[in-house]
N, C-alpha and C positions, 0 to 999 in steps of 0.2 A: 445745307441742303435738306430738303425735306423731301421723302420717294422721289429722290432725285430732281428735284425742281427748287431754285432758286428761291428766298422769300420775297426777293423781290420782282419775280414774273406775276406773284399772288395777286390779285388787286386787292383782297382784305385779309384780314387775320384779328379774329376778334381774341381781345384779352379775356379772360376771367375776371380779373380783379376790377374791370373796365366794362362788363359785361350789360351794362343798362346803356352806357355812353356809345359804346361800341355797336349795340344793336339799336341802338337811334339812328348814326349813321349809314349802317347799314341797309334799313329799311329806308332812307329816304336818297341814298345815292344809288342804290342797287335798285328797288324796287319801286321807287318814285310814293311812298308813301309816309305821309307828314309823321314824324315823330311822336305828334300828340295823340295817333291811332294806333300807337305800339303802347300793348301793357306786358309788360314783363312779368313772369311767375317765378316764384322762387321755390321750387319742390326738391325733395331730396338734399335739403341742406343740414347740417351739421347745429349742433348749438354755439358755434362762434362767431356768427354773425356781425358782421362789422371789425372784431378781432384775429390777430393772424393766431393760427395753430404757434399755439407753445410747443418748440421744439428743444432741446438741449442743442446748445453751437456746436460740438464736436459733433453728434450726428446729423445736425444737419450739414455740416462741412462733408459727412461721408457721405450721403443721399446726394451730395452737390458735384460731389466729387464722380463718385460711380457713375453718376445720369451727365457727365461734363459735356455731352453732345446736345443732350436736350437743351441745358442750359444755356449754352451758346445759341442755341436757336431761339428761346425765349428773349433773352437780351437782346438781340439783333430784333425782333419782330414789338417789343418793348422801343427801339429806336427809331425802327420802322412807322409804329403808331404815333410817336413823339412829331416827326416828320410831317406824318399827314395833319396833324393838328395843325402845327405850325402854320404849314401851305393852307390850309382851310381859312385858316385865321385871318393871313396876310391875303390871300382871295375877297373874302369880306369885308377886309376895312379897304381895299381896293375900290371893289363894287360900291360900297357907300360912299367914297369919298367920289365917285364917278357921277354917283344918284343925285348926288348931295348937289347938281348943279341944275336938274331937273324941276320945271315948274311946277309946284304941289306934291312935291317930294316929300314925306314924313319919316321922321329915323325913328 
C-alpha cells in the first residue's frame, strides 16, 4: 500500500531506472502525445551515469532491510511494469497480425 492505495488501483508508476521508457509511455497513453515529442533532461544527476552507485552488500542489506516496506513496494511496481510491457507487447503483435490482413497494409 502506498497512502493507502493499492499499486494496482495506480494506472502508472514510473520507474527511475526506466525513466526515458517509462515517460514515452506515459506521454503517449496518458496524454495522447507521440513519444518522438518527448525530450527528456537529465538535471541534477550524480556522476554515475549509466553505473549503479557502489555500495558495500552488508549496508546495502541494512538500507534494504530498515526501508523493507519501500522495497516491497518497489518490487511489486518493478512487476507491475514487467506486466504492462508484456500486455503492450502482446496487444501489438495482436493488432499487426489483425493489420496484417488489410489491403495496403505496411508493417
Amino acid at each position: 500500500m502506498l497512502w493507502g492505495f493499492s499499486l494496482e488501483n495506480l494506472d502508472f508508476i514510473g520507474i527511475t531506472e526506466h525513466y526515458d521508457d517509462d515517460l514515452q509511455y506515459f506521454a503517449k497513453r496518458y496524454l495522447n502525445v507521440q513519444p518522438s515529442r518527448i525530450i527528456s533532461q537529465m538535471l541534477n544527476v550524480g556522476d554515475y551515469r549509466g553505473q549503479p552507485y557502489k555500495i558495500e552488500s552488508g549496508l546495502r542489506n541494512e538500507i534494504e532491510a530498515f526501508h523493507a516496506h519501500d522495497m516491497m513496494l518497489y518490487r511489486r511496481a518493478l512487476e507491475l511494469r514487467a506486466e504492462r510491457q508484456a500486455l503492450t507487447a502482446m496487444c501489438l503483435t495482436r493488432r499487426t497480425n489483425n493489420m496484417s490482413g488489410y489491403k495496403g497494409y505496411k508493417q
